[in-house]
C-alpha positions as CSV (number, residue, x, y, z in Angstrom):
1,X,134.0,92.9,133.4
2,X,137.9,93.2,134.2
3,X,138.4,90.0,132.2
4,X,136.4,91.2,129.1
5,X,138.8,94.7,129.8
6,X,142.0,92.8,129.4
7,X,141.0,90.2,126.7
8,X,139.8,93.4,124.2
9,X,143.0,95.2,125.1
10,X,145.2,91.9,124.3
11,X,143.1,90.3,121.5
12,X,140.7,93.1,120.0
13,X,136.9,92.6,119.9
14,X,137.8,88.6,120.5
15,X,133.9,87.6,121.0
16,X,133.4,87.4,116.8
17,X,137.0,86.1,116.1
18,X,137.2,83.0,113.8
19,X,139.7,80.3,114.1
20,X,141.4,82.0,111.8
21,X,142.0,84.7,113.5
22,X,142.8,83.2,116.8
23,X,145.5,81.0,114.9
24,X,146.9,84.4,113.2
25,X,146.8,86.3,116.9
26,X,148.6,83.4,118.4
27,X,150.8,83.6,115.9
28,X,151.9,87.1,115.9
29,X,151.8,86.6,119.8
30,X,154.5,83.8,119.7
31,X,156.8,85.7,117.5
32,X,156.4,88.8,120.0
33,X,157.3,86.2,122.6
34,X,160.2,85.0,121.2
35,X,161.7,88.3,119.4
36,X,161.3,89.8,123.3
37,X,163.8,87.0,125.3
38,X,165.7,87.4,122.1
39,X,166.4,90.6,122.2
40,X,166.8,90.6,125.7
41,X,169.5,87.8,125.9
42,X,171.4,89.8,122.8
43,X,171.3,93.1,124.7
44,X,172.4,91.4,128.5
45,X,174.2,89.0,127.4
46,X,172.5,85.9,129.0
47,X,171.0,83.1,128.0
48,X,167.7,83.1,126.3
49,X,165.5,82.4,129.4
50,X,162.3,81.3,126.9
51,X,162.2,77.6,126.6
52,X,160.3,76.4,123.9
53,X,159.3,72.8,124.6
54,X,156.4,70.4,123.1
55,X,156.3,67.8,125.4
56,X,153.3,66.1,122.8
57,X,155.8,66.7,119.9
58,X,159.6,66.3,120.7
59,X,160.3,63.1,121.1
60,X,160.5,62.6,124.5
61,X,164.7,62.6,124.6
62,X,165.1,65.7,122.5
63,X,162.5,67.7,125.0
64,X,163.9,66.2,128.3
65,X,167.7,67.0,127.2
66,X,166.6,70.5,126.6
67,X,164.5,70.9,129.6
68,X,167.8,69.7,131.6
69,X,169.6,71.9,130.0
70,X,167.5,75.3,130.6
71,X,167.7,74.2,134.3
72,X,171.3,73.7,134.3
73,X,171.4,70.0,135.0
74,X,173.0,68.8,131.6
75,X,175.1,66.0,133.4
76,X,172.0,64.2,134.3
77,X,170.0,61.9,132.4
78,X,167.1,63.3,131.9
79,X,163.2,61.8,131.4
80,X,159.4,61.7,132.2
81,X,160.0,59.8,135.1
82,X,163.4,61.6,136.4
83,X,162.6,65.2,135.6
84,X,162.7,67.4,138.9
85,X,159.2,68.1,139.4
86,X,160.1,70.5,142.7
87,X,162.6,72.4,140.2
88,X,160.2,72.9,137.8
89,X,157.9,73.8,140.0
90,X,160.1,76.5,142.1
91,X,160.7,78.0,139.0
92,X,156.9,78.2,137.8
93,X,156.6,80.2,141.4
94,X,159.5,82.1,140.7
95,X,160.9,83.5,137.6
96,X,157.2,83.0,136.1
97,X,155.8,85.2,138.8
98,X,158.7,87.7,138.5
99,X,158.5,88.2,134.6
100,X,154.3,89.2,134.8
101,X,155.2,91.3,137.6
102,X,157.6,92.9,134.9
103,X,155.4,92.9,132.8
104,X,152.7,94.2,134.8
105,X,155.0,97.1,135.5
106,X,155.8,98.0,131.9
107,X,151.8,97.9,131.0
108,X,150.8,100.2,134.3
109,X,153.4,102.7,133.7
110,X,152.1,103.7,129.8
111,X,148.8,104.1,131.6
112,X,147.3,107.8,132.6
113,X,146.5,108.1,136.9
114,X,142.8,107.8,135.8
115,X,143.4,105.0,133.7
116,X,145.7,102.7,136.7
117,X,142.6,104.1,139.2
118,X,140.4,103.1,136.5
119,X,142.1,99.4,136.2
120,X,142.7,98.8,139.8
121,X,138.6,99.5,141.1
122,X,137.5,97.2,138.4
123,X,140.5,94.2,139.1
124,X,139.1,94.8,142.8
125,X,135.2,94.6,141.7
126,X,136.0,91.3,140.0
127,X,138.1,89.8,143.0
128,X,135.5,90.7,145.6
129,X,132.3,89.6,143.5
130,X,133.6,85.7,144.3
131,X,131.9,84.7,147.7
């Protein structure tokens, strides 16, 4: 399975992991996360693009103000009801798609002709088995 593939070669053998250890991956994930768009807005010279948002947390003021301001709207009074769901969205389809295509890149390049052959033919096996 392509999926089993990707989830060992992110996560390790994940099947036996214990909350524990999905709490202390996560973890180590985040900081990689964050230390990344930190070090990449130090080196450019740019704005961190990471937003880090809890919509279930932040009061709802403190997250809308900073989700106004990541998309450059900080006139505007933002909220639940006002935020620019099209915005949002264009960016999901956007800058989302653009950074795992990055990504993407940076993963295939470190791999071996055999092993990019190996990873297309079984993304493709998995794509075609749905009917």
């Amino acid at each position: 399975q392509p999926a089993d593939g990707l989830f060992v070669s992110v996560y390790g053998e994940w099947r036996n992991h214990t909350k524990e250890k999905w709490e202390e991956i996560y973890n180590e994930l985040e900081t990689t996360v964050i230390e990344y768009f930190e070090k990449e807005a130090h080196e450019s010279g740019r704005p961190n693009r990471l937003l880090q948002i809890d919509l279930t947390n932040d009061s709802n003021k403190t997250a809308f103000q900073r989700l106004a301001s990541f998309l450059g709207r900080k006139g505007r009074e933002f909220s639940e009801s006002t935020v620019p769901k099209g915005e949002v969205i264009h960016h999901m389809f956007t800058t989302q798609v653009l950074l795992q295509i990055e990504n993407l890149i940076m993963h295939l390049s470190n791999l071996t002709w055999v092993e990019l052959y190996e990873q297309v033919a079984q993304a493709s096996a998995f794509l075609f088995s749905f009917k």
